[in-house]
C-alpha positions as CSV (number, residue, x, y, z in Angstrom):
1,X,16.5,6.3,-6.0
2,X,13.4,3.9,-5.7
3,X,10.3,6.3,-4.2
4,X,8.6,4.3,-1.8
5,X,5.0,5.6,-0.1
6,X,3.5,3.7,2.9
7,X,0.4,4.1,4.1
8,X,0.4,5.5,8.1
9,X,-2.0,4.5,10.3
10,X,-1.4,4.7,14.4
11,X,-3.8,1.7,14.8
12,X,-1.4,-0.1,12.7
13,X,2.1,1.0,13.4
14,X,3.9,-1.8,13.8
15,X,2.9,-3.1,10.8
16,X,4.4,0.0,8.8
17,X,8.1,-0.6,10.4
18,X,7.8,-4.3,9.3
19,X,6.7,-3.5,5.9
20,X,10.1,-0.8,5.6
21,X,12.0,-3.1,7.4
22,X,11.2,-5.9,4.9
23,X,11.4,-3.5,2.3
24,X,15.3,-2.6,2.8
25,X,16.2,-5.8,3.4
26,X,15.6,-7.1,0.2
27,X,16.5,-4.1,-2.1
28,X,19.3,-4.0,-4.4
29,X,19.4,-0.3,-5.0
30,X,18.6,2.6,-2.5
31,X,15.3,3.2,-1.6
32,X,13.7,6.2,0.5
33,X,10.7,5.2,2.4
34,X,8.2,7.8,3.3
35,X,5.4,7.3,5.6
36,X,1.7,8.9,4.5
37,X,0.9,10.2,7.8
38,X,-1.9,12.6,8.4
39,X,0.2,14.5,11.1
40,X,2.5,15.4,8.1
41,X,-0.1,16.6,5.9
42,X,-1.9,19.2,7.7
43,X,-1.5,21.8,5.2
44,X,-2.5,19.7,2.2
45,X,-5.1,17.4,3.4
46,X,-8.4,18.6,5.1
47,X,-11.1,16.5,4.7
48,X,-12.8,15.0,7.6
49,X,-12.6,11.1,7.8
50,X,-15.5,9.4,6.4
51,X,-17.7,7.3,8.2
52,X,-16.5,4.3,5.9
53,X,-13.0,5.1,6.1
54,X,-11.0,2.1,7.6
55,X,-7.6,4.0,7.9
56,X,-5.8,7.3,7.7
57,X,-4.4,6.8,4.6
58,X,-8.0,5.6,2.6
59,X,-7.8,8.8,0.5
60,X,-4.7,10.6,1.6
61,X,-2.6,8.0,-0.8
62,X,-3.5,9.9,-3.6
63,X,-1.7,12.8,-2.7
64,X,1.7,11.5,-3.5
65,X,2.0,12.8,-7.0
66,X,1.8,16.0,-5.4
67,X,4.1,15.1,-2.8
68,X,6.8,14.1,-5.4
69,X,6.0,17.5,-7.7
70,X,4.7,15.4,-10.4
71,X,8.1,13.9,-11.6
72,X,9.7,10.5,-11.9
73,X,7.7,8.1,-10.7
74,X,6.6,6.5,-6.9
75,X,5.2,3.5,-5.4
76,X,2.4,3.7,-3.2
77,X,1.4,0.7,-0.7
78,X,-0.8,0.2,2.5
79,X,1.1,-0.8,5.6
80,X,-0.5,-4.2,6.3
81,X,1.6,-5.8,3.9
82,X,5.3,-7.6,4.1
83,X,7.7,-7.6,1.2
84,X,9.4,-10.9,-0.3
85,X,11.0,-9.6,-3.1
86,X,13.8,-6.8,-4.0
87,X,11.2,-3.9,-4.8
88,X,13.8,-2.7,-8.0
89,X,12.5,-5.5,-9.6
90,X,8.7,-4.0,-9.2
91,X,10.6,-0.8,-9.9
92,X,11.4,-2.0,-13.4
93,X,7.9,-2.4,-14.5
94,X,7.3,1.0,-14.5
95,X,6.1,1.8,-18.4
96,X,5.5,5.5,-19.5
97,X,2.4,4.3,-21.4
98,X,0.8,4.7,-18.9
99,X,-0.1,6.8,-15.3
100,X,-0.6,3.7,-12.9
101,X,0.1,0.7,-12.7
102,X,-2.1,-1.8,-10.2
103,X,-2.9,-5.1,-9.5
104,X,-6.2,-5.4,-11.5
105,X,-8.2,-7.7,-8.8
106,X,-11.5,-9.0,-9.1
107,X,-12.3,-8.8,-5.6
108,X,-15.9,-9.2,-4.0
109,X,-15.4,-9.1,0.2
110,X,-18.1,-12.0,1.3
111,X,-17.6,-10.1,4.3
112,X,-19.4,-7.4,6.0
113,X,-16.7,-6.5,8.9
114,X,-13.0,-6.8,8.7
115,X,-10.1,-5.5,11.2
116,X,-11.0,-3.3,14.0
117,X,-14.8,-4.0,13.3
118,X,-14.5,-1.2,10.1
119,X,-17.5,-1.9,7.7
120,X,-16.1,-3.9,4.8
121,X,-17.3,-2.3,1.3
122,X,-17.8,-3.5,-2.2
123,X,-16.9,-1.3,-5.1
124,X,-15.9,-2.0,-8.2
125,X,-11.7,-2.0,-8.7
126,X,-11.7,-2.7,-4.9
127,X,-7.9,-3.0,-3.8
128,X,-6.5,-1.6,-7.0
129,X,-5.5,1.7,-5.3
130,X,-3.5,-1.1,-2.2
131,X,-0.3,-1.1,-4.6
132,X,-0.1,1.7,-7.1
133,X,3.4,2.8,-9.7
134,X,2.3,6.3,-9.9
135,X,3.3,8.0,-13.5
136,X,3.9,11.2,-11.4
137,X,3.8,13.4,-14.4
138,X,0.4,11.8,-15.6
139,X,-1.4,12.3,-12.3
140,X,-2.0,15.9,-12.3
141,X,-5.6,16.1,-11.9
142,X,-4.7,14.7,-8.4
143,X,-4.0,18.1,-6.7
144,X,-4.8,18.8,-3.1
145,X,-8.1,20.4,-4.2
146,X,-9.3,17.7,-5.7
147,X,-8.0,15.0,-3.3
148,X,-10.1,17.1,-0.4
149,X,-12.7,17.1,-2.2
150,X,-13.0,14.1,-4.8
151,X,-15.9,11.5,-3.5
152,X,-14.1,8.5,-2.2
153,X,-15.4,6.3,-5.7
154,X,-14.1,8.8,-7.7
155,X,-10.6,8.4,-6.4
156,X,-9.9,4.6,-5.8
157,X,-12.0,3.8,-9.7
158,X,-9.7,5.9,-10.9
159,X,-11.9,8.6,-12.4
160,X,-9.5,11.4,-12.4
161,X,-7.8,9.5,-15.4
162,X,-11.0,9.7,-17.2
163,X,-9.6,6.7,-19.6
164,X,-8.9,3.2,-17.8
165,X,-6.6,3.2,-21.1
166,X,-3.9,5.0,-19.0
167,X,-4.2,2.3,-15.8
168,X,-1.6,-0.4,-17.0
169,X,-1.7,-3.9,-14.9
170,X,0.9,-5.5,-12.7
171,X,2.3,-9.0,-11.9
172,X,-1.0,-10.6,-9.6
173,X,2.6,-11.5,-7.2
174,X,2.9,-7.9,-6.4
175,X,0.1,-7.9,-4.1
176,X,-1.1,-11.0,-3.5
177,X,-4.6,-10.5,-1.1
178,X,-4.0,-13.4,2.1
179,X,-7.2,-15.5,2.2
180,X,-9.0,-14.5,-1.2
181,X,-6.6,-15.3,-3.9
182,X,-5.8,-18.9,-3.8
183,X,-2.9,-19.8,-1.1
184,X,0.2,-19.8,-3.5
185,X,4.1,-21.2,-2.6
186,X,6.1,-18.3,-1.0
187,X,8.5,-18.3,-3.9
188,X,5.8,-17.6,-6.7
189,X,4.6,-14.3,-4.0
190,X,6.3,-10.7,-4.0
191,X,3.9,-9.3,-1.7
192,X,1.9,-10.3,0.9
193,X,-1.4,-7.8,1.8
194,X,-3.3,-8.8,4.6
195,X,-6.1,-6.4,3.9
196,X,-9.1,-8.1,6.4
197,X,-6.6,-8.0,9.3
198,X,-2.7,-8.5,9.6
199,X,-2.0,-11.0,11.9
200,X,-0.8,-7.9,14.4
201,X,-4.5,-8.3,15.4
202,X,-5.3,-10.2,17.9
203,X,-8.0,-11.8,15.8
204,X,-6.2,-12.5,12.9
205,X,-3.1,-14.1,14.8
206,X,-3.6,-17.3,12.2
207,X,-4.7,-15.9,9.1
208,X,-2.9,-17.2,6.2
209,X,0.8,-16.8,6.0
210,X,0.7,-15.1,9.8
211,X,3.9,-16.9,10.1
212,X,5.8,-14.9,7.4
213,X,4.9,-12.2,9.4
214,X,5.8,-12.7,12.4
215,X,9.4,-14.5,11.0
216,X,9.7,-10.7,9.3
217,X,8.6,-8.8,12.7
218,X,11.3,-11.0,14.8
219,X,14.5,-10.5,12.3
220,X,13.5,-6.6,12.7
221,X,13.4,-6.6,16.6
222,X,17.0,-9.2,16.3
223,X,18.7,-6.4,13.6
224,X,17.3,-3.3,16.6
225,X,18.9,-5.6,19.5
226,X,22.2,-6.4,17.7
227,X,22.8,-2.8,16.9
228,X,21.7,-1.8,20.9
229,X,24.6,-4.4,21.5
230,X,27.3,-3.1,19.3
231,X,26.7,0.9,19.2
């Protein structure tokens, strides 16, 4: 069973059904889809949202070690992203050498303001932690404790692993950023992450590859209406 983690947020809810609808799809093997959502989490996650903190899930992601006991392995992705590829074949990189895996981006927002007018911030490894193949037995210094209490650097830099050694890198297709990384034909892409706004937004209706998006949103709603039809 391929462990799948999505990041809830209610501003952004249509874009997490999408994102599993997209998902299943395209898989060759069973997945189970699990939603990071806040409202679940009450008794593990306490900390109050920071005033930089563009969604619900900005630290709460890194409690899905926990969430899986610290075995096997799980993939952890924001919601503002549609799938292209069968996710057993990103399931197949997985390498016990080492704890994550990521997308090693060398991104720099020009930016000061992205979706929902949320302050856009620089850091160094920004968008590593937007995709991660958690090593679940490797990741125990990410226990509730510490996610509560952990400085927002500390967990998206990685510093709980206390060796970059252990963060192994990804495929760039597996999470491919719309509108900074150069615009690339949608058979060389896995992933598609609109992380300054999905196209759900009213101002980002014609970001790049909005139309992939939308194609993905309508052949969910066409699936939901055939199956009102038949059942």
């Amino acid at each position: 069973m391929i462990k799948v983690f999505i990041g809830y947020d209610s501003q952004e809810t249509t874009a997490f059904s999408v994102l599993a609808y997209s998902i299943h799809a395209r898989a060759s093997q069973p997945v189970q889809i699990a939603p990071v959502m806040l409202s679940q989490l009450k008794s593990l996650y306490t900390r109050p949202t920071h005033p930089l903190q563009s969604t619900d899930f900005s630290f709460s992601r890194f409690l899905v070690p926990h969430l899986c006991g610290y075995d096997d392995f799980a993939i952890f992705m924001d919601c503002d992203m549609v799938m292209l590829d069968d996710v057993a074949k990103l399931w197949a990189l997985r390498d016990d050498r080492y704890a994550v895996q990521v997308v090693r981006h060398k991104h720099v927002p020009k930016e000061s303001v992205k979706f929902l007018e949320h302050a856009q911030t620089k850091y160094e490894k920004k968008n590593w932690s937007s995709v991660m193949l958690f090593n679940n037995r490797r990741c125990t210094a990410l226990t509730p404790d510490y996610v509560n209490a952990a400085t927002g650097l500390e967990l998206h830099q990685f510093k709980w692993l206390g060796d970059d050694g252990l963060i192994g890198e990804l495929p760039k297709r597996w999470n491919h950023l719309v509108d900074y990384d150069p615009a690339e034909p949608v058979a060389n892409l896995s992933l598609l992450h609109y992380t300054t706004g999905g196209p759900y937004f009213e101002a980002y209706r014609s970001c790049g590859y909005a139309d992939i998006w939308f194609a993905e949103r309508d052949r969910m709603l066409a699936v939901s209406a055939d199956r009102k039809k038949t059942g």
